[in-house]
N, C-alpha and C positions, 0 to 999 in steps of 0.2 A: 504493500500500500504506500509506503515511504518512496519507494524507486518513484512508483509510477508520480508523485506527487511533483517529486524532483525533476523526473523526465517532465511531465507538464510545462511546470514553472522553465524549463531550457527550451521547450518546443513553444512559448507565450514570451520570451524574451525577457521574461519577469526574474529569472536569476541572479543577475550583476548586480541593480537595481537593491533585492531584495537582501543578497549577502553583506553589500556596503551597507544597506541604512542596518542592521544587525547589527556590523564591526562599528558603527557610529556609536550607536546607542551605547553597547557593551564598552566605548571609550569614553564616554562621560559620564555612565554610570559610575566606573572602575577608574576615573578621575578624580570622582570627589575628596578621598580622605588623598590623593595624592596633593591635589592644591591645594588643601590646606596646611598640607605641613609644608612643601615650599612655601607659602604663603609665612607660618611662622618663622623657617628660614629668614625670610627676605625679612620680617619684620626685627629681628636682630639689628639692623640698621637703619638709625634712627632718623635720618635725613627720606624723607618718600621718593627726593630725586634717585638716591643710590637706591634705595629698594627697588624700583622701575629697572635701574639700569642692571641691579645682580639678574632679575629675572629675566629682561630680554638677554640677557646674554648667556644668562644660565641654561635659560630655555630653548637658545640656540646650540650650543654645546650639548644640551638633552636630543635633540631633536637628532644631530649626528650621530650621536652615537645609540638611538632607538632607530635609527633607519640601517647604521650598522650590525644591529641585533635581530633586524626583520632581513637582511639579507644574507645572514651565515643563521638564523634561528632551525633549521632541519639539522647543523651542523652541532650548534651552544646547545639544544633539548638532550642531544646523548650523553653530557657532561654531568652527571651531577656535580659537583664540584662549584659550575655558577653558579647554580639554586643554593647553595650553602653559603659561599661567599655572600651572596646577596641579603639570603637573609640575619646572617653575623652583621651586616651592616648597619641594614636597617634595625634589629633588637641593640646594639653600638648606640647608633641614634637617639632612640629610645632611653637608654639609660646615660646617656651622654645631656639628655635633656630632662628629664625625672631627678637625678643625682645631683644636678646644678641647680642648688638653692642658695637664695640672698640669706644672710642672716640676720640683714637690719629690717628696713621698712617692709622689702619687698618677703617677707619671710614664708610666707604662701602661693609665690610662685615661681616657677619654674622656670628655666633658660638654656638655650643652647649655650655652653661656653666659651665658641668663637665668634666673632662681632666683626669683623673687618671683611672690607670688600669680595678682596679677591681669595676669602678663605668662605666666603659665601656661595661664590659663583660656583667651581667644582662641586661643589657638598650639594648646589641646586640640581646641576645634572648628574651627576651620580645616583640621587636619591632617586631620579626620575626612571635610570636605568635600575636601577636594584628593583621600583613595582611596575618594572616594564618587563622584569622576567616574567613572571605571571601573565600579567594581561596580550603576551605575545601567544605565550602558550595557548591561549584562551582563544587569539583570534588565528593561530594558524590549523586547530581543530573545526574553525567554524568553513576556514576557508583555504586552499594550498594554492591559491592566485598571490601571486609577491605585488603586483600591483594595486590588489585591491587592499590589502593588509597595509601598506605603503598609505595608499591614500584614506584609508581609517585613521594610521595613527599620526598622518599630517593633522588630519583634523584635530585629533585628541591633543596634541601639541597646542593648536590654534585654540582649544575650547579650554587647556590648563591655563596657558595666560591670561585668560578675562578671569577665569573661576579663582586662580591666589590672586590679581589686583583687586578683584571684591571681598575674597577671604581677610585678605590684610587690611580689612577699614570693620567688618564684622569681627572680627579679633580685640577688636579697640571697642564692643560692644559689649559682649560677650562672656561672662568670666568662666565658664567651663568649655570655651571652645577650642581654644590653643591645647588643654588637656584632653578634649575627646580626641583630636586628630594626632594626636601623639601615641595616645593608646591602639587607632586604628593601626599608626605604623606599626605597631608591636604585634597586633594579628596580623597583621599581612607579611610579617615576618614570620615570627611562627609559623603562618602556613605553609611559607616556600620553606623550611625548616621539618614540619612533617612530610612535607611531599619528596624529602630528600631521607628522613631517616623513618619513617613511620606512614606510607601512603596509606596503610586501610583506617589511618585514624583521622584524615581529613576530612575538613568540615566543609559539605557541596557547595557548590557557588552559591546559589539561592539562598542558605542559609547564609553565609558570608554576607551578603548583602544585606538582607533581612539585620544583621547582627550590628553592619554598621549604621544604618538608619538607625537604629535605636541609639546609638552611641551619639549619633551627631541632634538627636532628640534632646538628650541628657545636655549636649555641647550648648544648644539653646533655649535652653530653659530658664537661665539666670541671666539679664541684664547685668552690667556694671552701673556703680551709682555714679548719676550725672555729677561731670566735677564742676566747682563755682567758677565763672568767669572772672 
């Protein structure tokens, strides 16, 4: 019933059409906790010019090197070794950013503990690659066209930079939401972490998803109090 469905949809021209708005979708779905932790990245830097400028160029540096991972990705999936590295990185992160606490005013919250420009820009596209291992994996299951995978995760690149420029101004609104998107990095670590040492204990996508709505529920729940002019 599936073949015949498939044949259909390739004899109706509705295919190409039909697999790209999927890999769309599935890219800003599987975008969100990614732009907001670039987003708290780039907000390390307290100037909004340099925040703008870590991302467009962070996100250029991403972009390269996510178009170099959808071109050798038949090649990177036999490795486990990236899925490990990746996710070391990301759980890295995560506790690089949980473990870095003020002890004066700020003593309730959290921080990356590198601040400078050009120790921003790497750390933006790295991170982009580390939850690009997954969502490649995702979209070259849905699709083995390198072209249409290509023009998904341009998209997903174009729809991460609007999504951190608005994360980093709802960051300044927010007081649980720089801590949900951190926590997300930590599942989405994990996961490429069981998919490397433990696959029958991963948790299906639908759940994954399901799991981070709720997390970014919890991220917007709480206001900050307006400060006095």
């Amino acid at each position: 019933m599936l073949e015949e469905s498939v044949d259909y949809l390739v004899d109706a021209g509705l295919q190409v059409p039909l697999i790209l708005l999927i890999l769309i979708v599935l890219e800003v779905v599987l975008s969100a906790d990614n732009a907001i932790a670039l987003a708290a990245i780039a907000q390390n830097l307290k100037d909004p010019k340099l925040q703008r400028k870590a991302l467009n160029i962070g996100l250029i540096g991403a972009y390269v090197l996510r178009i170099s991972l959808i071109l050798t990705a038949t090649w990177v999936v036999q490795f486990w070794q990236f899925e490990l590295l990746g996710a070391m990185y990301l759980l890295w992160l995560v506790y690089n950013y949980f473990a870095d606490n003020e002890t004066e005013e700020t003593s309730t919250q959290h921080h990356l503990s590198f601040t400078s420009l050009w120790q921003i820009i790497p750390t933006i596209a790295i991170t982009d690659l580390a939850f690009s291992l997954d969502s490649v994996t995702t979209a070259i299951a849905v699709s083995e066209e390198t072209w249409l995978i290509i023009t998904g995760g341009s998209i997903g690149i174009i729809t991460l930079r609007f999504l951190a420029g608005l994360f980093i101004r709802l960051l300044e609104e927010y007081t649980h939401l720089e801590d949900a998107g951190f926590i997300t990095v930590g599942f989405v670590g994990l996961r490429l972490l069981l998919k490397v040492l433990a696959l029958e204990a991963l948790v299906p996508e639908w759940a994954t998803i399901v799991l981070i709505f709720f997390i970014f529920v919890w991220g917007f729940s709480e206001r900050k109090p307006l400060k006095d002019k």
